[in-house]
C-alpha positions in Angstrom: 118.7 28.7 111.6 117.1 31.9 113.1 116.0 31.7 116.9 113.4 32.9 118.5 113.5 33.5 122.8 109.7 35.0 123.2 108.4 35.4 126.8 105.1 36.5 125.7 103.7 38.5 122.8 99.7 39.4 123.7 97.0 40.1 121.4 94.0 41.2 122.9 91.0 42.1 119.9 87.7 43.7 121.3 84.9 43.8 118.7 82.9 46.7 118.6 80.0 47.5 116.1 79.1 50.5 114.5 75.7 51.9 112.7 76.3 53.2 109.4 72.3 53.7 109.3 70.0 53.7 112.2 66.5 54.8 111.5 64.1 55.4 108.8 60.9 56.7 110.6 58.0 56.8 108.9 55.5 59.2 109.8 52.1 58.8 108.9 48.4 59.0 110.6 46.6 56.5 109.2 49.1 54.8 107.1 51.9 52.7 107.8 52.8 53.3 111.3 56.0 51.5 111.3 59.5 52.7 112.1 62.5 51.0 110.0 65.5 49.9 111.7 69.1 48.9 110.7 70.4 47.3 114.2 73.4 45.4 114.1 75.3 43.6 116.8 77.6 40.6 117.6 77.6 37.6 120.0 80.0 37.9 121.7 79.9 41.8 122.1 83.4 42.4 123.1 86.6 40.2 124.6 86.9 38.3 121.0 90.2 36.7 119.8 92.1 37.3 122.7 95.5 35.3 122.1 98.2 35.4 125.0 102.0 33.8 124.3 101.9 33.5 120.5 105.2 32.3 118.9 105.9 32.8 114.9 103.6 30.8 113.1 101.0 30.2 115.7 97.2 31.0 115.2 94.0 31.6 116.8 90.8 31.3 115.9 87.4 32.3 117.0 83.9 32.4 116.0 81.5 35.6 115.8 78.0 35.8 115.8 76.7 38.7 113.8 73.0 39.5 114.2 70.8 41.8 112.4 67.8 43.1 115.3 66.2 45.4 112.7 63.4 45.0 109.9 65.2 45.4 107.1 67.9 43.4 105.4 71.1 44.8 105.3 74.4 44.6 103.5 77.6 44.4 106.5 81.1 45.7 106.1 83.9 45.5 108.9 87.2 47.6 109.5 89.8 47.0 111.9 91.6 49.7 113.7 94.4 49.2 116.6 93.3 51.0 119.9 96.3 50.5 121.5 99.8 49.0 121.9 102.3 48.2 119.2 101.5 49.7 116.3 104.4 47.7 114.3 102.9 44.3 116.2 99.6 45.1 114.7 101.0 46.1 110.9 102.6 42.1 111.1 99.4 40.3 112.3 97.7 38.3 109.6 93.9 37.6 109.3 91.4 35.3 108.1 87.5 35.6 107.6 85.8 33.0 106.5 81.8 32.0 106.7 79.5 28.6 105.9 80.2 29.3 102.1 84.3 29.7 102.4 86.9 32.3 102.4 85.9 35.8 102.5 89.1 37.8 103.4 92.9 36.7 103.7 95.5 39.0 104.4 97.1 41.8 106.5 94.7 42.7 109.6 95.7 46.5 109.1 94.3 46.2 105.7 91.2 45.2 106.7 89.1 48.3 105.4 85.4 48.7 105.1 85.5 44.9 103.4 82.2 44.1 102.5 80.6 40.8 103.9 77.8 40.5 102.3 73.7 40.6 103.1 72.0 39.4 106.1 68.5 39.4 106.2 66.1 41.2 108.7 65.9 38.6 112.2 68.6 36.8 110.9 72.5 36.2 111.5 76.0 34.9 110.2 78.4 33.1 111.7 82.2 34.2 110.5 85.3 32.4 111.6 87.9 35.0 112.3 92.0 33.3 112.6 94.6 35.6 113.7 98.0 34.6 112.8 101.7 35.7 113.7 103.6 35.0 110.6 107.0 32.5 111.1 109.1 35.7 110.2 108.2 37.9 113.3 111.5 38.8 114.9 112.7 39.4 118.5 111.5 43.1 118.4 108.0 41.4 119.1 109.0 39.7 122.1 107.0 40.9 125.3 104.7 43.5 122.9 101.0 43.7 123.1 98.1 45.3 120.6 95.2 45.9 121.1 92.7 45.7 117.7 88.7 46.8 117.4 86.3 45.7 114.3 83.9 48.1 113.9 80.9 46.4 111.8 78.8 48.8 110.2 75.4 48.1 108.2 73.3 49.7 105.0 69.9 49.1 105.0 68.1 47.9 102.1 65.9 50.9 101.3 63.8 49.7 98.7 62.0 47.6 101.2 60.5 50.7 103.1 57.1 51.4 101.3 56.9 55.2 100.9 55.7 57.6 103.7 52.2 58.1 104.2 51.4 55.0 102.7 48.5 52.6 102.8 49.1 50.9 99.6 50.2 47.2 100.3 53.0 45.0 98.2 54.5 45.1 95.1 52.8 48.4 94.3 53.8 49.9 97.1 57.8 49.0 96.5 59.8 52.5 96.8 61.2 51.5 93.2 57.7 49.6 91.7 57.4 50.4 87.5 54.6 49.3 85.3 55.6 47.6 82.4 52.9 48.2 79.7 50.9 44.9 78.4 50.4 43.1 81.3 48.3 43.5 84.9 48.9 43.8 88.4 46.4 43.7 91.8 46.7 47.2 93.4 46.1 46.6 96.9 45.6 49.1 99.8 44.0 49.3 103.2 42.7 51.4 105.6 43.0 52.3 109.4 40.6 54.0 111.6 41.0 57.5 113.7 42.9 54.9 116.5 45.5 53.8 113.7 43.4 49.8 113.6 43.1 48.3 110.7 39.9 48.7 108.8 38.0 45.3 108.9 34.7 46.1 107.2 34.0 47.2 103.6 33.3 50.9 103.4 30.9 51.7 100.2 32.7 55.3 99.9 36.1 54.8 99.0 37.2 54.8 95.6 40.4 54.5 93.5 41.3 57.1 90.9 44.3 56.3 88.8 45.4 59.3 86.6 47.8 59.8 84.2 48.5 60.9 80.3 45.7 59.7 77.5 47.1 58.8 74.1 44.8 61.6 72.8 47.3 64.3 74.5 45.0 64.9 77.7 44.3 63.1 81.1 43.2 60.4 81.7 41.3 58.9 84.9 40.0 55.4 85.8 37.9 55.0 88.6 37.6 52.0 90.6 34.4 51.3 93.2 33.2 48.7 95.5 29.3 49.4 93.7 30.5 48.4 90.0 32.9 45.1 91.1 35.7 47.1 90.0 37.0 47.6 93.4 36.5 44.7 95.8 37.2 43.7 100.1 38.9 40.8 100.9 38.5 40.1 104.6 41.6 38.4 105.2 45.3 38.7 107.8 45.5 42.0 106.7 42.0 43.4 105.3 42.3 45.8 102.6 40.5 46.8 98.7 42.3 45.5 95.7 41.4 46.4 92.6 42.9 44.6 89.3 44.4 47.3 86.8 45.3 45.9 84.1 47.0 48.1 80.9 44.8 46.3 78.4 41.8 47.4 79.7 43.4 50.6 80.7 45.8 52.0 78.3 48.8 53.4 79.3 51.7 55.4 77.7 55.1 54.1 77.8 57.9 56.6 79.6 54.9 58.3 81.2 53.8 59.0 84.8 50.7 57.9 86.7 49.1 58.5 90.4 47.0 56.1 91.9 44.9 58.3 94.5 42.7 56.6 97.0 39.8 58.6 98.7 37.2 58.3 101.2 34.4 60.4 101.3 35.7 62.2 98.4 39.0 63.3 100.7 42.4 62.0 99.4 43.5 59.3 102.0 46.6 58.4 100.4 48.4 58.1 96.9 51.3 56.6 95.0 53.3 58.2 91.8 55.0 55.5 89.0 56.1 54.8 85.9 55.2 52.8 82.9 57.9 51.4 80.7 57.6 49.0 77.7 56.6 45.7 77.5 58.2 43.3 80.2 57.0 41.9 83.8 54.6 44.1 85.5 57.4 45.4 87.9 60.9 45.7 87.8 61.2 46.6 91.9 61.4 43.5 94.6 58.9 42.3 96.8 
């Protein structure tokens, strides 16, 4: 039988977090004003996992909060790195993650590299149980040595979900990926703001979509759509804007092809969008 005298072997694991992506500003004067965010963080910030006196076999285990502050969803990764102390300590320790659906990593902490975690959407967080563990054949070389180990948490943004700069057209056409399929319809929906950047709440009667594009005939094509023929329409409602319906029957459309959907007012181009029609299918292939 092998024996073990240990006075004290300390593991001390500060958490820090790191921001693989920060900002995606949008600039804009009377479009979408917003600024896009990846912020991540953890509760608690630092001091995590600290574990004082372990013998060969023993464990500790505590819980992390981590939080995504931004407005968009993001996928999360963590690394581990020692900071400081024995580096042949560190190299024995053994680690487990696990969150409410089960076990996402076992295995040596040192190997712990830019593991993905998963996706946490925007205002939302995850709870992941992290257990430390100093395997049963540790020997006496341990004895009296301390490490000290950071996670650095870093997050992707999911860009898809910014609409695209300058932009006053409104969900699913304004999806940075959004493709027409041909046969089949969808609302194009836009609003408009004021020289102050508000929201425009009343109908104006000189705005007008123009969508362009190729004609089967070889040329261009344009359809017009206007608040005096019914074609374009104001619905006064959370967020006021036009919506016209364009719909590929009534407006025919080549497949493989690409379109711009131009809005003016008073005959000045306020904003536009190019996409892409592809064959028959669902009216968009990008998420909402």
């Amino acid at each position: 039988m092998r024996l073990f005298n240990f006075t004290s072997i300390s593991i001390f694991f500060v958490v820090f977090t790191a921001l693989l992506l920060a900002y995606y500003p949008i600039t804009s004067t009377k479009a979408d004003q917003t600024t896009y965010t990846v912020d991540i963080s953890t509760s608690p910030a630092n001091g995590f996992l600290i574990a004082n006196n372990l013998a060969p076999g023993d464990k500790k285990t505590s819980v992390l909060r981590v939080l995504n502050n931004g407005n968009l969803d993001f996928n999360y990764s963590v690394s581990s790195r020692q900071e400081s102390g024995d580096l042949s300590l560190y190299n024995q320790i053994l680690l487990t993650i696990i969150d409410g659906q089960g076990k996402l990593y076992e295995g040596p902490l040192a190997g712990l590299s830019q593991f993905a975690l998963g996706t946490i959407a925007k205002t939302d967080g995850r709870e992941l149980t992290f257990t430390a563990q100093l395997p049963l054949t540790t020997g006496n070389e341990a004895q009296g040595k301390t490490t000290t180990i950071a996670f650095d948490f870093s997050a992707i943004g999911h860009e898809e979900q910014i609409p695209i700069g300058d932009q006053c057209f409104e969900p699913p056409f304004s999806n940075r990926n959004f493709t027409l399929h041909n046969k089949s319809s969808l609302p194009i929906k836009f609003h408009l703001r004021d020289e102050y950047g508000h929201l425009e709440n009343e109908i104006l009667q000189n705005v007008r979509l123009e969508v362009t594009g190729p004609s089967f005939s070889g040329g261009l094509v344009t359809y017009a759509f206007i608040t005096k023929d019914g074609t374009l329409d104001f619905q006064r409602v959370d967020v006021p804007h036009y919506h016209a319906r364009f719909s590929t029957f009534d407006y025919p459309v080549v497949n493989d092809q690409w379109y711009t959907a131009i809005v003016y007012v008073d005959n000045k181009e306020y904003c536009k969008k190019t996409f892409q029609v592809l064959k028959n299918g669902n009216r968009s292939n990008a998420p909402n």
